[in-house]
N, C-alpha and C positions, 0 to 999 in steps of 0.2 A: 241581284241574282237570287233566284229561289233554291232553297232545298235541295228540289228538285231538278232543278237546270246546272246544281254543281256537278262537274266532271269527277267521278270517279279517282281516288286518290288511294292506291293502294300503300297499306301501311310503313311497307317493304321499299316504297319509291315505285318509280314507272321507270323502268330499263327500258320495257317494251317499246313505249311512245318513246323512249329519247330516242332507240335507234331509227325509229321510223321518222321524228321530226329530225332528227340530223341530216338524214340521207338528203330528205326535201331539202332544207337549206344546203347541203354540200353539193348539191345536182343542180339546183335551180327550177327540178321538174315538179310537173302540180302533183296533186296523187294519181290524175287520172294518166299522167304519162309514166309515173313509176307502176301503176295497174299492169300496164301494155308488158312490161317484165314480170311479172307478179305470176308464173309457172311455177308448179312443184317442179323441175328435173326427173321427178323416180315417179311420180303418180300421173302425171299431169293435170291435177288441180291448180286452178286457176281461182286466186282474189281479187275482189273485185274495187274497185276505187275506193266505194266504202267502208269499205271494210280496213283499205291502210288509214282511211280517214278517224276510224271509232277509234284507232288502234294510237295514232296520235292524239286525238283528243282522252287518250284515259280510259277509255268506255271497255265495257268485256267484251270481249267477241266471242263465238263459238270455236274450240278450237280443236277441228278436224284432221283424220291427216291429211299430210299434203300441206296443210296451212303455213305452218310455221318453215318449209321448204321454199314456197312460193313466197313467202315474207323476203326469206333470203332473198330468191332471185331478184327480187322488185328493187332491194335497196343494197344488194352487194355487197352484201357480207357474209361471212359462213354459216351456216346452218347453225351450227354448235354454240355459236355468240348468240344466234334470234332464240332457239330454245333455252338455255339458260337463261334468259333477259325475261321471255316468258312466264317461264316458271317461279321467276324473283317475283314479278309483277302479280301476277293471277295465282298462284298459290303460294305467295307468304313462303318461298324454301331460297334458298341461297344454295347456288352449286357453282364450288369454286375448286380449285389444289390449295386447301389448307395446309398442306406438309410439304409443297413444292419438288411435285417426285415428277408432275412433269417435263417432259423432252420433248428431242425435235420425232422420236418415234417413236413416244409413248403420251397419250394424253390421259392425266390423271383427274377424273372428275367426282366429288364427293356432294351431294346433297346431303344437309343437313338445315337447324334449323336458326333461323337469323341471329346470331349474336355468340353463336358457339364456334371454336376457334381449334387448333392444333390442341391443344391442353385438355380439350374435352372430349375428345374422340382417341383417348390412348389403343384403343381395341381393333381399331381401325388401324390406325398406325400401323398397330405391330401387324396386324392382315398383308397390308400392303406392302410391308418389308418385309414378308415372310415370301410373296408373290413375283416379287423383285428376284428375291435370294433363289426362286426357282423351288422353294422348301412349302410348296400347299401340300393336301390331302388330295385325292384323284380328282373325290367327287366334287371338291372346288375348283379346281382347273379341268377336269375331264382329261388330264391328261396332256393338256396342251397348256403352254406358256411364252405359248405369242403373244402380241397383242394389237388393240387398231390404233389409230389417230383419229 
């Protein structure tokens, strides 16, 4: 194999391709039947076989909205696992709960950068238990101290 005929190997690993080569083998479907799912939900962008196909073989794809929604739908799994997987893959970030804050009705998600852990984001930290404890500034909560899943 040439140079150029090697698939794409992002340094960070391929989350992306595994979800999408998983799905294929956990379904048994080709990509062009996981396509036929492949709706955004909120935009109604639609991917097309090729695209789940670059997408397991490693390759970049353009990544529009709608994209990574219609990923979901294709291969059934939550939005929030295909974007984080994404963002591992094609830009080099890790977004994880490195402080394990969260719940069943709170999801805590931190991008940072690969290789950095609880111990390195003390600033953060204390943010987030300050956001917990209800004790921010206005203009960091607006005022409000709900939050989503």
């Amino acid at each position: 194999m040439s140079e150029i005929d090697t698939p794409f190997r992002a340094p960070y690993g391929t989350p992306f391709g595994d979800l999408v080569r998983s799905a294929k083998d956990e379904t048994g479907l080709s990509y062009r039947d996981l396509a036929k799912r492949a709706i955004d939900p909120i935009t109604g962008v639609e991917v097309k076989y090729a695209t789940l196909f670059r997408i397991a073989k490693d390759k970049p794809i353009m990544l529009e909205p709608g994209v990574i929604g219609a990923v979901a739908a294709a291969i059934g799994r939550p939005e929030r696992d295909v974007r984080i997987a994404a963002s591992q893959q094609y830009c080099g970030l890790v977004a994880d709960d490195p402080f394990g804050m969260s719940n069943d009705e709170t999801t805590v998600v931190v991008v940072h950068a690969p290789g950095m852990g609880r111990k390195d984001m003390p600033k953060v930290e204390a943010l987030l238990r300050r956001y917990a404890a209800g004790d921010l500034p206005a203009e960091l909560s607006n005022g409000d101290h709900s939050s989503s899943s």
